[in-house]
C-alpha positions as CSV (number, residue, x, y, z in Angstrom):
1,X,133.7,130.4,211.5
2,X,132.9,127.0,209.7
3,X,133.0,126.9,205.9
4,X,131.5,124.6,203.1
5,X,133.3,124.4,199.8
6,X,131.1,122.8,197.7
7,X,133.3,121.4,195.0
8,X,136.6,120.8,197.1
9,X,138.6,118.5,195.2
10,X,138.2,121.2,191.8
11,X,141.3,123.2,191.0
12,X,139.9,126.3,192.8
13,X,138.1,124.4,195.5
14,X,141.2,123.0,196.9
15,X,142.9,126.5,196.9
16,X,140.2,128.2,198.9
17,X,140.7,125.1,201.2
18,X,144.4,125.2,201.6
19,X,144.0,129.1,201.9
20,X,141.3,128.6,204.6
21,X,142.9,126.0,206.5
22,X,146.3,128.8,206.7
23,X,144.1,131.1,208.1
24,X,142.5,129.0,211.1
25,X,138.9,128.7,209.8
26,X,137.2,125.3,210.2
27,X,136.6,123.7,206.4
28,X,134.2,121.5,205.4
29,X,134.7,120.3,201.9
30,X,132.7,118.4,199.3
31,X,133.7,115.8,196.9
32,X,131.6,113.8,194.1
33,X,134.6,111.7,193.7
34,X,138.5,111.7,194.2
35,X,140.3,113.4,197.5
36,X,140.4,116.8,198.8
37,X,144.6,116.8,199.4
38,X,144.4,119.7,201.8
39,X,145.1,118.8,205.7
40,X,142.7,120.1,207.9
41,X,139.4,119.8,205.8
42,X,136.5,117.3,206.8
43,X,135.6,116.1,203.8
44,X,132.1,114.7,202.7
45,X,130.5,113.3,199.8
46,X,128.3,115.2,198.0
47,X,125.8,114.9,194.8
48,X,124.8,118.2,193.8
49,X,122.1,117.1,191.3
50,X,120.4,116.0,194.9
51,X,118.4,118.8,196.3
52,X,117.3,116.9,199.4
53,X,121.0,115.3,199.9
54,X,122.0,119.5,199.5
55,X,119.8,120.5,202.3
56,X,120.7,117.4,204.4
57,X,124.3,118.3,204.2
58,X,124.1,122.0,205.0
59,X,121.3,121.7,208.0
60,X,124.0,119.4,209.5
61,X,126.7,121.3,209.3
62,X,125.5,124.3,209.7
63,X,128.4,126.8,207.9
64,X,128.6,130.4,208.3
65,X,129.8,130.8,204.9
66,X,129.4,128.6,201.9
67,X,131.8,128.8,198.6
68,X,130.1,127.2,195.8
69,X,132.3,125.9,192.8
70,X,130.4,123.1,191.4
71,X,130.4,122.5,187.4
72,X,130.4,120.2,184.7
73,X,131.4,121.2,181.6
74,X,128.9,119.3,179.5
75,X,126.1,118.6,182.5
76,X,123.4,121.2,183.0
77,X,122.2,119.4,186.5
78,X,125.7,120.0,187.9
79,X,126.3,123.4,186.5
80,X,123.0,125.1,186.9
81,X,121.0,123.0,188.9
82,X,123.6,122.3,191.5
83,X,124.0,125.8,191.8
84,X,120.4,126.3,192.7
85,X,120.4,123.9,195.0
86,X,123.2,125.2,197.0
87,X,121.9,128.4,197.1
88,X,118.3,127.1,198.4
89,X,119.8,125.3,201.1
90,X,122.6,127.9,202.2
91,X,119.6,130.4,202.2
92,X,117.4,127.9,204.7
93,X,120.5,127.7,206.9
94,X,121.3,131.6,206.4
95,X,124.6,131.2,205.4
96,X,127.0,133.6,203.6
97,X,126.9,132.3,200.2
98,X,130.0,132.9,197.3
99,X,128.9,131.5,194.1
100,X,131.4,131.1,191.3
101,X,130.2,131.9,187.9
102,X,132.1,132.3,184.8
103,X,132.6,135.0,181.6
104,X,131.4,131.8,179.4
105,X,128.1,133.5,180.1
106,X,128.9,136.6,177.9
107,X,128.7,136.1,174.2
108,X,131.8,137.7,173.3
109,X,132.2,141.6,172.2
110,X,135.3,144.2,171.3
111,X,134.3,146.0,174.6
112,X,135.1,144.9,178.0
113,X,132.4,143.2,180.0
114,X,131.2,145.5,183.4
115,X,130.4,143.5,186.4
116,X,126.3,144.7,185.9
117,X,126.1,143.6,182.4
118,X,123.5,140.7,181.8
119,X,124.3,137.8,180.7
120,X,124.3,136.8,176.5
121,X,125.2,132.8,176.3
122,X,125.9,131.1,173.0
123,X,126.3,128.1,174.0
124,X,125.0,125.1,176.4
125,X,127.9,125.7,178.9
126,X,127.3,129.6,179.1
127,X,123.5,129.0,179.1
128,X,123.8,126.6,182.3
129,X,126.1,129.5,184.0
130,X,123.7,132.4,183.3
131,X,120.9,129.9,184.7
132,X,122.7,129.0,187.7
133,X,123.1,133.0,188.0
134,X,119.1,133.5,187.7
135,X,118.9,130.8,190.5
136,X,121.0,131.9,192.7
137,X,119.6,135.1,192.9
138,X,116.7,134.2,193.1
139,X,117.3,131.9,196.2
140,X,119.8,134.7,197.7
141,X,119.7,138.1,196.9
142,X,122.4,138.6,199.0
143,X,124.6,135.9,197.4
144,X,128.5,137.6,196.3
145,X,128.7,136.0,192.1
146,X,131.7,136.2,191.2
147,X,132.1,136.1,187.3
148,X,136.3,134.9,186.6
149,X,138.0,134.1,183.5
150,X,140.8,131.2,182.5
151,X,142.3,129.7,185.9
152,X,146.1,129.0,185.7
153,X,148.6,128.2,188.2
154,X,150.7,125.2,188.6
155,X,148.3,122.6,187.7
156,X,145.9,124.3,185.9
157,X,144.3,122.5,183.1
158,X,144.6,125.3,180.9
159,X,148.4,125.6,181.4
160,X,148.8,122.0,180.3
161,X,146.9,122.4,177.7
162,X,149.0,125.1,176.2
163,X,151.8,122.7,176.8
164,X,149.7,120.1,174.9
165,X,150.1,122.5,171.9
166,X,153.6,123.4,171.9
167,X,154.4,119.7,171.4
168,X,152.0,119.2,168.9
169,X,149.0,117.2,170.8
170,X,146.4,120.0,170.8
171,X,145.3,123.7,169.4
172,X,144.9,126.8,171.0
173,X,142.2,129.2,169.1
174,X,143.6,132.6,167.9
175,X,140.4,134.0,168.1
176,X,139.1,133.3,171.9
177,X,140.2,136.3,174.3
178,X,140.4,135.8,177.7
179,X,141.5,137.5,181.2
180,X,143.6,134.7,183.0
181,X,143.6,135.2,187.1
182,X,146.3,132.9,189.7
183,X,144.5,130.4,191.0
184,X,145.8,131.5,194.4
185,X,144.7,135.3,193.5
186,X,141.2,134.2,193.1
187,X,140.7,132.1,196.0
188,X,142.1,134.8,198.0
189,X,139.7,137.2,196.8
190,X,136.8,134.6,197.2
191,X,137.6,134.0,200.8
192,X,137.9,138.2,201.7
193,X,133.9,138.4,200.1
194,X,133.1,135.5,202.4
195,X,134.4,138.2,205.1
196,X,132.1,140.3,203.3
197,X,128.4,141.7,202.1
198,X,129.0,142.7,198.9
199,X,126.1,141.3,196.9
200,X,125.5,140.4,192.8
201,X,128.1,140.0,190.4
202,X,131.3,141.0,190.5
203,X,133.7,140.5,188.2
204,X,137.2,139.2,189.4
205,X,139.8,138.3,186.7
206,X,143.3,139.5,185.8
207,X,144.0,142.5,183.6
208,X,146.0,141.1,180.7
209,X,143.3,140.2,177.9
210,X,145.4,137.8,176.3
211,X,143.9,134.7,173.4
212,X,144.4,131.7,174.5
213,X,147.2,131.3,171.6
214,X,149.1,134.2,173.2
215,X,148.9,132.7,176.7
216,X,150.7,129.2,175.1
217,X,153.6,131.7,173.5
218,X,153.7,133.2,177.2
219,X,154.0,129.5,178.4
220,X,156.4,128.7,175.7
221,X,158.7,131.5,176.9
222,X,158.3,130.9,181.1
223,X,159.1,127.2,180.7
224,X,161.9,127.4,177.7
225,X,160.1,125.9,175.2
226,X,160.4,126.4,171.5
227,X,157.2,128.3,170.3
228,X,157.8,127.4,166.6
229,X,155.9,124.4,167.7
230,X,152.3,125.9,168.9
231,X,149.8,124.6,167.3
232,X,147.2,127.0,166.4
233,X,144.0,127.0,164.8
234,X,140.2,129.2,164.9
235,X,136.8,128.7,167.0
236,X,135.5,128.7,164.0
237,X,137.7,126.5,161.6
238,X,136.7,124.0,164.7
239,X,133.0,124.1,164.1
240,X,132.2,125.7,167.1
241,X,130.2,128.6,168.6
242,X,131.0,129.7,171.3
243,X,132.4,133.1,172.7
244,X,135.2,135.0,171.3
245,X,136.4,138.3,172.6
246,X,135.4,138.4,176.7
247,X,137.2,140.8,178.2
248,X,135.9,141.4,182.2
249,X,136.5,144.7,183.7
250,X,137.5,144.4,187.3
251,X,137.9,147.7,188.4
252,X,135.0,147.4,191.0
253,X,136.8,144.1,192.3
254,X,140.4,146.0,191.7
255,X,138.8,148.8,194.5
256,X,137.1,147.0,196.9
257,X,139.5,144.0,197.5
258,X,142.9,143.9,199.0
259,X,144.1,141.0,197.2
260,X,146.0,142.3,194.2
261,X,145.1,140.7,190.4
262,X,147.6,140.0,188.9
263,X,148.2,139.9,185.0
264,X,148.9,136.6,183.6
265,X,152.4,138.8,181.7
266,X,153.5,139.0,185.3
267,X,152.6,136.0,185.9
268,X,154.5,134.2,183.3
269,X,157.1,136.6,182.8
């Protein structure tokens, strides 16, 4: 089987490549910029924003499966057109086609999200996820979405910024829930719906609905560092709107993958 990460050097894109690569599939990964660091993955250069450049790519290569991860926080061509383009060309090629999505694209609620439940953005970042969701779709019914939460793991960006805040350099908000997932959890469970047909979203995130203030005090305690110094503060003493309470229900995920999700309290116990 030859897969295409699209989005190889990201956090998650390098995981599913090392995890990949461990299990004797031939990877082909994509980079906009900077290195892939995994052994055993071709890499090649890739604009996402470039539909033709897309289908160039994938009617070389040819993959059986495609994992898509491409975003840009603040970039709607990355994050939603990207996505479409991906799923356009993996669909010309018929390959097997994971998209990543996000629970940005809920608007935040006291009850947990289900995996069927539409999406509700509130802001620009969730809007370009719930479009890239409509395109993809669109271009592959079949397509496996997969809606995660906060990423952490050694080298998680949102581990270092909780470690930002204990000293002092940055905020957590008191008010944002989310449900972290391992970074090698995730891309475990991404690479057994490759193996898969399951089709739509699924949601696939940890069960520990924690805010992101309570996941620096579980940070704090892990790594031995004094709490006293977490600096707090709210979404909306910030000036910003943007989802608060998302809490994804993975019990669909939880029963039809083998790959168990862990809780970040395990994982930072």
């Amino acid at each position: 089987m030859t897969l295409l990460v699209v989005g190889a050097s990201g956090f998650l894109g390098g995981e599913v490549c090392r995890q990949a690569v461990a299990d004797g599939r031939s990877v082909v990964g994509t980079v906009h910029s900077g290195s892939v660091g995994v052994s055993g993955v071709v890499v090649r250069r890739l604009d996402v924003t470039d539909r033709a450049a897309v289908r160039a790519l994938l009617a070389e290569v040819r993959p059986d499966a495609v994992v898509a991860t491409p975003y840009r926080y603040d970039d709607w061509a990355v994050t939603a057109d990207g996505a479409a383009h991906v799923a356009y060309a993996a669909a010309e090629v018929g390959a097997r086609l994971v998209h990543l999505s996000s629970d940005a694209l809920h608007a935040g609620r006291p009850s947990p999200y289900s995996d069927d439940d539409p999406p509700t953005p509130v802001f620009p970042y969730g809007a370009a996820k719930a479009a890239a969701e409509t395109a993809v779709r669109a271009a592959d019914p079949g397509a496996a979405l997969v809606r995660t939460s906060l990423i952490v793991g050694e080298g998680s960006k949102q581990i270092q910024l909780c470690r930002d805040a204990l000293a002092g350099r940055a905020a957590l908000f008191t008010d944002e829930l989310r449900c972290p997932i391992d970074v090698s959890d995730l891309a475990a469970a991404v690479l057994e719906l490759v193996d898969g047909d399951y089709a739509g979203p699924l949601n696939v995130a940890g069960p520990d609905a924690v805010s992101r203030a309570e996941l620096g005090l579980l940070v704090a305690r892990q790594e031995g560092l004094d709490p006293a110094g977490l600096k707090t503060t709210t979404g909306a003493a910030s000036g910003l709107h943007r989802p608060t309470e998302v809490r994804l229900d993975s019990a669909r995920a939880v029963g039809l993958l083998r790959t168990r999700l862990r809780g970040v309290a395990e994982l930072l116990a």
